[in-house]
C-alpha positions as CSV (number, residue, x, y, z in Angstrom):
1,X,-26.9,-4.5,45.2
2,X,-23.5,-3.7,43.8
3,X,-23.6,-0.2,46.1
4,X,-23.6,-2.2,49.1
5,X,-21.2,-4.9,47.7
6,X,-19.1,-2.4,47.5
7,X,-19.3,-0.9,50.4
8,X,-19.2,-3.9,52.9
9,X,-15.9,-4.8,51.1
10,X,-14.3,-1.4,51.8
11,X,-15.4,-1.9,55.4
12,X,-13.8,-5.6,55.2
13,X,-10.3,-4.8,53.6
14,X,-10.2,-1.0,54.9
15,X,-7.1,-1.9,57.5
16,X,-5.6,-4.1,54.9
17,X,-5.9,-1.6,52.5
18,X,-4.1,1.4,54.2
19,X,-1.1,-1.6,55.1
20,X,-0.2,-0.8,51.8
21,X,2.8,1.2,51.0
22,X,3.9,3.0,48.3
23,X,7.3,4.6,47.7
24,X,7.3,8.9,48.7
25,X,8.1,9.2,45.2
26,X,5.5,7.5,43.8
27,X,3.0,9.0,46.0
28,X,4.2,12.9,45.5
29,X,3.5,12.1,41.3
30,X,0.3,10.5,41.9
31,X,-1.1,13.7,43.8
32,X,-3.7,15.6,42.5
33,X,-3.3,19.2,43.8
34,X,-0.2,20.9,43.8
35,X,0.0,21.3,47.2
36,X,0.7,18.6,49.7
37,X,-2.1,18.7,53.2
38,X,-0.9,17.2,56.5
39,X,-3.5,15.4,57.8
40,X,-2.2,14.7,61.1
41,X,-3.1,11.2,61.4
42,X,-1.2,9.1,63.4
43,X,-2.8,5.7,62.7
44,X,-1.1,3.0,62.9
45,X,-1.2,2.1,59.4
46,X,0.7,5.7,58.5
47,X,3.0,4.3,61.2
48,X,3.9,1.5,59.4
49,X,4.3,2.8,55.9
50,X,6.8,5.6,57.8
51,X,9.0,2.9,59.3
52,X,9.9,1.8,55.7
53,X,10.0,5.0,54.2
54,X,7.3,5.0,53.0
55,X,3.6,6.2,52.7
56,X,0.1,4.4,52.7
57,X,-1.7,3.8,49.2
58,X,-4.6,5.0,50.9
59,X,-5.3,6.3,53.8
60,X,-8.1,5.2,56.6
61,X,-9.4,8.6,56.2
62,X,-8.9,8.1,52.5
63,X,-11.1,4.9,52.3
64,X,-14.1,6.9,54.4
65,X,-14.0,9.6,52.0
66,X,-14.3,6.7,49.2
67,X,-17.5,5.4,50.8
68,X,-19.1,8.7,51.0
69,X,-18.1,9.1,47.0
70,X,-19.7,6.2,45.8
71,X,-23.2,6.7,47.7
72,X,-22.6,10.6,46.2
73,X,-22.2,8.7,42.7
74,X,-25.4,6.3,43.1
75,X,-27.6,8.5,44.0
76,X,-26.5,10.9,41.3
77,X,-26.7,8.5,39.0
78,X,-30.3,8.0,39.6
79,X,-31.0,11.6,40.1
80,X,-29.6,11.9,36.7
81,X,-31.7,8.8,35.2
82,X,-34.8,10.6,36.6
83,X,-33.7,14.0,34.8
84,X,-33.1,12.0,31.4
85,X,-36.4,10.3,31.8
86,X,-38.7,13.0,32.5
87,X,-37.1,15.3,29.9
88,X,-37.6,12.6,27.3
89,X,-40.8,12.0,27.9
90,X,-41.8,15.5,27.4
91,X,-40.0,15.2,24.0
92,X,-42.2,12.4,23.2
93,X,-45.0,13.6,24.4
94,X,-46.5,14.9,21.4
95,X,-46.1,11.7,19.7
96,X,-49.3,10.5,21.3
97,X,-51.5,13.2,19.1
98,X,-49.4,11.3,16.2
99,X,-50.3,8.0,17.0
100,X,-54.1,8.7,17.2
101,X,-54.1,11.0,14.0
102,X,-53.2,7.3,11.9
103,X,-56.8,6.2,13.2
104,X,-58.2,9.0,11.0
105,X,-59.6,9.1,7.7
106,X,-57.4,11.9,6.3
107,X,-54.3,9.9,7.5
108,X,-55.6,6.5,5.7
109,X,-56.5,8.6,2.5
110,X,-53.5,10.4,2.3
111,X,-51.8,6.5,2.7
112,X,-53.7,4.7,0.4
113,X,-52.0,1.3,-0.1
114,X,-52.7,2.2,-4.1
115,X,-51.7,5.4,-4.6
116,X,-48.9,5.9,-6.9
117,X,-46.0,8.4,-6.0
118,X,-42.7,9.3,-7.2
119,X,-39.8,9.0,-4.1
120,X,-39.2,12.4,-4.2
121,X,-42.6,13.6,-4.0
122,X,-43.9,12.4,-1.0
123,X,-43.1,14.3,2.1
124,X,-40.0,11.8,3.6
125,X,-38.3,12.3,0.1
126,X,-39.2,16.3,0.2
127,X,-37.6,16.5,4.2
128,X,-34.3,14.2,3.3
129,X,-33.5,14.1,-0.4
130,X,-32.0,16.8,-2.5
131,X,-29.7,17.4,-5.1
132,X,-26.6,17.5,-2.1
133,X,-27.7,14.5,-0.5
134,X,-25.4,12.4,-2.5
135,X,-22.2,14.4,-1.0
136,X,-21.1,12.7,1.6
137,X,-19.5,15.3,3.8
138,X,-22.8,18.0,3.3
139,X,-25.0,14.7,4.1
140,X,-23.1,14.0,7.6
141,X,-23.1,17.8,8.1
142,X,-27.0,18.2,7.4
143,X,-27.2,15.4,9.9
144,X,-25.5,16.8,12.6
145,X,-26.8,20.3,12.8
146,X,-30.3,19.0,12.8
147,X,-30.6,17.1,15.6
148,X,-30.2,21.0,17.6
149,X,-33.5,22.2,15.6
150,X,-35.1,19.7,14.1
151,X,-34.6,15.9,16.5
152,X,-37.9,14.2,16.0
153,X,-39.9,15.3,12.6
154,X,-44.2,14.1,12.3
155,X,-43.4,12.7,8.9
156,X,-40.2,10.5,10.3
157,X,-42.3,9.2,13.0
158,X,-44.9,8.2,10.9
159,X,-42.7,6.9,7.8
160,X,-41.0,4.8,10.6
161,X,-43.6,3.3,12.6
162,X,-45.2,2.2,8.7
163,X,-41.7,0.7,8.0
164,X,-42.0,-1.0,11.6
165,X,-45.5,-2.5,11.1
166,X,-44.9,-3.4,7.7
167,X,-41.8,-5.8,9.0
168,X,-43.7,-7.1,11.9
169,X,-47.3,-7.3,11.4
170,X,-50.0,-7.5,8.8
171,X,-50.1,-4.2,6.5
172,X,-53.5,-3.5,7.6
173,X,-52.8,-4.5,11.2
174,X,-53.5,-1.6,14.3
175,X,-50.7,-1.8,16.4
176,X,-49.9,1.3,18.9
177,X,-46.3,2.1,17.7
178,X,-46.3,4.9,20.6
179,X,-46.8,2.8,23.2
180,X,-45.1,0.0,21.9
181,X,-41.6,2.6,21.9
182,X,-42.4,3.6,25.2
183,X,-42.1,0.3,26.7
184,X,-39.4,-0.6,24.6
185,X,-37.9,2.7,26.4
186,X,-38.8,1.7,29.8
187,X,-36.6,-1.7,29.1
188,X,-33.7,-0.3,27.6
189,X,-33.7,2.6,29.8
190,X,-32.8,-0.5,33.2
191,X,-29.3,-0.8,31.3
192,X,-28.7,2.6,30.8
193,X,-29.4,3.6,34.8
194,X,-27.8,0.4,36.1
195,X,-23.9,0.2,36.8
196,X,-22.3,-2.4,35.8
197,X,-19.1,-3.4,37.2
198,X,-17.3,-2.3,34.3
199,X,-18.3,1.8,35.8
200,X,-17.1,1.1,38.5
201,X,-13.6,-0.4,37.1
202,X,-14.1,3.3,35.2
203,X,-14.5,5.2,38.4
204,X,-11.4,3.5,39.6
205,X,-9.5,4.4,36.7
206,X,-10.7,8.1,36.3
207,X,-10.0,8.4,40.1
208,X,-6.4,7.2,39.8
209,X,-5.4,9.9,36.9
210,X,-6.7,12.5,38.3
211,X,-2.8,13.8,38.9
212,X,-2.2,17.8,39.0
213,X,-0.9,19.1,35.9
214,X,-2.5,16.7,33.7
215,X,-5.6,18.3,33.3
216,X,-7.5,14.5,33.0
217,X,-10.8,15.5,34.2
218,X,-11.0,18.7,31.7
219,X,-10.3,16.5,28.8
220,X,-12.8,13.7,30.1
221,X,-15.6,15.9,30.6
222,X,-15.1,16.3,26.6
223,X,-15.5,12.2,26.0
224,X,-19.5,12.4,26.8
225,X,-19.9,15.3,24.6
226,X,-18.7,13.9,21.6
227,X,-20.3,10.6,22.1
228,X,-23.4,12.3,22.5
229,X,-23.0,14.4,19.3
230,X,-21.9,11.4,17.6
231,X,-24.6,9.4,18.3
232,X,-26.9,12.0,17.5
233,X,-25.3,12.5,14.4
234,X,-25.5,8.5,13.6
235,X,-28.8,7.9,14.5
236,X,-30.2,11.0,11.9
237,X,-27.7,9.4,9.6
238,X,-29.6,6.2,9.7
239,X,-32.9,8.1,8.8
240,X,-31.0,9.8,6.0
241,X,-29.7,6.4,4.2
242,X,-33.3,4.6,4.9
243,X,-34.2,8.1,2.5
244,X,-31.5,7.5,-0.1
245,X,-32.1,3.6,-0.5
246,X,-36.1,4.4,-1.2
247,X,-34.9,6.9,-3.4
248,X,-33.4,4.2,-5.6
249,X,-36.7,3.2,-6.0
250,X,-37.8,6.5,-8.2
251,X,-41.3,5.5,-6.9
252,X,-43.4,4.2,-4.4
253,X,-47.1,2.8,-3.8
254,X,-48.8,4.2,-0.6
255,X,-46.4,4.9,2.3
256,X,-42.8,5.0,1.6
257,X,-42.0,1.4,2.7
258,X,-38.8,1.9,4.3
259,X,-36.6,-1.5,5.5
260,X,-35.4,-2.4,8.8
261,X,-31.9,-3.0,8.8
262,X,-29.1,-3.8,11.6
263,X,-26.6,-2.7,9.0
264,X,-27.5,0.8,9.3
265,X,-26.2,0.8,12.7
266,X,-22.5,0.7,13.8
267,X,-20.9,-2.6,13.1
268,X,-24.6,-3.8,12.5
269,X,-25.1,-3.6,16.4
270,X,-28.1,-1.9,17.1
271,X,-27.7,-2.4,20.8
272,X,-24.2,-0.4,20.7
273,X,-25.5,2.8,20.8
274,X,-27.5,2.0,24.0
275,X,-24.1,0.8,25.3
276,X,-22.6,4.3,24.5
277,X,-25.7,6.4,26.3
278,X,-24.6,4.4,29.2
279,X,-21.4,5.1,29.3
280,X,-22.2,8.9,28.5
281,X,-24.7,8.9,31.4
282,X,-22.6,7.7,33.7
283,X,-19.1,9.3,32.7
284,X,-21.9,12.7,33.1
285,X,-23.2,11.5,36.6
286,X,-19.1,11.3,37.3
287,X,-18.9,14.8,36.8
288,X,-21.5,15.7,38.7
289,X,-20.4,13.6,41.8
290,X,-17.0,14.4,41.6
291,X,-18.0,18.4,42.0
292,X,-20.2,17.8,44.6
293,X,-17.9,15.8,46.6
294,X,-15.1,17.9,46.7
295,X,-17.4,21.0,47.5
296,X,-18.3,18.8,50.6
297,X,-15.0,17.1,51.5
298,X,-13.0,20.3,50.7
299,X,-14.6,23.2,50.0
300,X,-15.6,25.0,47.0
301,X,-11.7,26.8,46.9
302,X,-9.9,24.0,47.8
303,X,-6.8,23.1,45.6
304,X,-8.5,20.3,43.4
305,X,-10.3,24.0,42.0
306,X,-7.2,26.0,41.4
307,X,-8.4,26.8,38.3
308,X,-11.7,27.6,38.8
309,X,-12.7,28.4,35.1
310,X,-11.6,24.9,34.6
311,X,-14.0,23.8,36.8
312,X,-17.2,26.4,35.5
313,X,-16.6,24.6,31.9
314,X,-16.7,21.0,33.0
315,X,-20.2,21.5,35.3
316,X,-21.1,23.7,32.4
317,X,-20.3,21.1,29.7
318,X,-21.7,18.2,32.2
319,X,-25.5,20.3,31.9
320,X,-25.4,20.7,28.4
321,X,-24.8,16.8,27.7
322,X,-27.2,15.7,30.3
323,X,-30.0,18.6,28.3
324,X,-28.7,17.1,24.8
325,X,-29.1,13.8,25.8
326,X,-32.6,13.6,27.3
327,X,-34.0,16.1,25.2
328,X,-32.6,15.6,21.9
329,X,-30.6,12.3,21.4
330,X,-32.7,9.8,24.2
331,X,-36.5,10.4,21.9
332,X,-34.4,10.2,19.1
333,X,-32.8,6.7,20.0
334,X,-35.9,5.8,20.9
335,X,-37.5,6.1,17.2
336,X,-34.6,4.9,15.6
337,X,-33.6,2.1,17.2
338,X,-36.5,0.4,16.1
339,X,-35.4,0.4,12.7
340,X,-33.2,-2.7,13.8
341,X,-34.3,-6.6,13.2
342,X,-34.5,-7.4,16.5
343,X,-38.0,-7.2,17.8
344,X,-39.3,-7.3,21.6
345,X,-42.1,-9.4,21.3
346,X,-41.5,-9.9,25.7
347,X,-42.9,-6.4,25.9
348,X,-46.1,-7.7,24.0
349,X,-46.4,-11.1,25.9
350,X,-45.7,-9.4,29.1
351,X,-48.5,-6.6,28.3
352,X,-51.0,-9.8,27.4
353,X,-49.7,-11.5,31.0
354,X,-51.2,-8.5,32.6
355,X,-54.3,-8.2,30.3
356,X,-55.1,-11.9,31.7
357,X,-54.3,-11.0,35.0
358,X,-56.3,-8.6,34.9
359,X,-59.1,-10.3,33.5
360,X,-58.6,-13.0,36.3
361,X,-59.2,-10.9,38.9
362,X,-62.4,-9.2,37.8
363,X,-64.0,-12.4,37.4
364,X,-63.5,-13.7,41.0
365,X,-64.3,-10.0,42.2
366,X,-67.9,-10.9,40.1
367,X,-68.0,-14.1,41.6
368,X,-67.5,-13.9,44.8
369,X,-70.6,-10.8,44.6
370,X,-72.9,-13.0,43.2
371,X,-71.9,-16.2,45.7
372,X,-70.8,-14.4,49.2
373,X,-72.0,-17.4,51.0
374,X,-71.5,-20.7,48.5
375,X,-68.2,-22.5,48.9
376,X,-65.4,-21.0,46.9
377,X,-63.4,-24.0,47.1
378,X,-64.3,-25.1,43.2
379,X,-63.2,-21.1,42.4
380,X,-60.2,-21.9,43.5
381,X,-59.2,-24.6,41.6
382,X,-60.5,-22.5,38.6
383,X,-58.6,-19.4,39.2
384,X,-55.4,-22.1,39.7
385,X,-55.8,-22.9,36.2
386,X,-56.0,-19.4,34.8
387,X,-53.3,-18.5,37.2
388,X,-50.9,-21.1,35.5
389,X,-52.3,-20.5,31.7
390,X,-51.1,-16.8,32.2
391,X,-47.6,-18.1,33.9
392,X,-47.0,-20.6,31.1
């Protein structure tokens, strides 16, 4: 909806638009290659600008080439989301075979509700707590190395879906933590593909420092990076302090209880680190537009890639931070996020909607098999009522 917002006001204030002058000075600083390209236009907007001495802000031509960019960037941008999606899925994957062994009885003996364990003994304590754990910089260092190797552990999983049920539910309750994080996934995940208008304000604003000699885009393509290691980082960090306040305890009595906690999180905001995989996905689907449309506008040795190693590292950097995100830091956030207060009980009315629904429409399917020629008015009235019980 924004995409086409977009692009009908570009087609509404493109003549305004290129009315707009700009000093030669001004317009010489603001270029991005080093090199300036005639483009022999003689529009009457280029006209106007030269009259006064000046130059247009942007050019008609200019404003075409801006159209083409932003549908280049949108469909990118979901490309990308479909990349992240399918890749973190196959991460989680194997958290299906973890769900179903809790229904077994080796699982539910080696939880007993009554068994009595010191902190350190059971496997949680054995994975996170040692004697270095209490150093702060080997703890933050531990943390960030292991989300290459070591993301997603069986005994974290299952440690954290106990802590989850245990704040939610009964103790003794079934509840389907896997599918429960999927959806919870699938709802987060329409933020993180959307763009709000604030991207695009971005996309403005990365577009408009992008002047030669500055290097802007090099040092950009580094912000995603670091905010996907850093996130990373935080989110085993979280796991590690859950470890180290149940280790205060010295023991525990059948799974290691750990706590919910929106204080774990940066500034107690949970939902911040969702903001910051937006940001990193889109700031990453940037890149990859950016390339793309300058291979197609310019050419692949065209002066925006002078420096063509320049330009090898940021596509190169760009894959490794879409890879690290999906794969690694996406299942991850997905586990951990859970550990906040907040709890989507939507997902579960919405899943009981459909349940109903569902219900609903087997029973008129029986109905109308046993009575294909009696009146179906009085059904309908029924199926009225169901129809608004599962709408209330």
């Amino acid at each position: 909806m924004i995409l086409g917002l977009l692009s009908l006001i570009l087609a509404v204030v493109q003549r305004p638009i290129s009315y707009i002058c700009i000093p030669t000075t001004a317009a010489d600083f603001m270029l991005p290659c080093s090199k300036v390209h005639d483009n022999k236009t003689n529009s009457s907007s280029s006209g106007h600008c030269a009259s006064q001495g000046m130059v247009s802000l942007v050019s008609q031509q200019g404003i075409h080439q801006l159209h083409i960019f932003i549908f280049v960037l949108a469909v990118v941008h979901v490309l990308c989301g479909v990349v992240t999606m399918v890749l973190g899925r196959a991460k989680m994957r194997r958290w299906k075979a973890w769900e179903k062994e809790t229904a077994t009885t080796a699982y539910q003996v080696a939880n007993d509700p009554m068994r009595f364990r010191f902190t350190r003994e059971t496997s949680f304590g054995r994975r996170h707590i040692n004697l270095w754990t209490t150093t702060s910089v080997y703890t933050w260092a531990r943390c960030f190395f292991r989300q290459f190797y070591d993301s997603v552990d069986k005994v974290d999983y299952l440690t954290l879906r106990n802590g989850f049920i245990s704040a939610h539910f009964s103790r003794h309750k079934t509840f389907n933590f896997q599918k429960y994080i999927k959806r919870s996934l699938d709802d987060d995940f329409k933020t993180v593909i959307r763009i709000s208008p604030f991207m695009w304000f971005l996309m403005v604003i990365f577009m408009l420092i992008d002047i030669h000699g500055w290097y802007s885009y090099f040092w950009l393509s580094f912000l995603p990076l670091v905010i996907v290691l850093s996130v990373g980082t935080k989110l085993h960090m979280i796991i590690m302090e859950m470890a180290l306040q149940l280790d205060k305890q010295r023991t525990v009595i059948g799974a290691p209880p750990v706590q919910p906690n929106d204080d774990l999180f940066w500034f107690g905001k949970p939902r911040l680190v969702l903001l910051l995989l937006h940001l990193t996905f889109f700031q990453n689907a940037f890149e990859f537009t950016f390339f793309i449309w300058i291979w197609y506008e310019f050419g692949l040795k065209s002066c925006y890639h002078e420096n063509l190693g320049i330009t090898i590292a940021r596509v190169t950097i760009a894959v490794v931070v879409q890879f690290l995100s999906s794969y690694m830091v996406l299942p991850m956030y997905a586990l951990v996020s859970q550990m906040g207060s907040d709890f989507k009980r939507s997902l579960l009315e919405d899943r009981t909607r459909k349940v109903l629904r569902r219900w609903h429409e087997d029973v008129r399917r029986k109905r109308r098999k046993q009575h294909p020629c009696k009146n179906t008015a009085s059904f309908h009235t029924q199926d009225s009522r169901i129809s608004m019980q599962t709408t209330a």
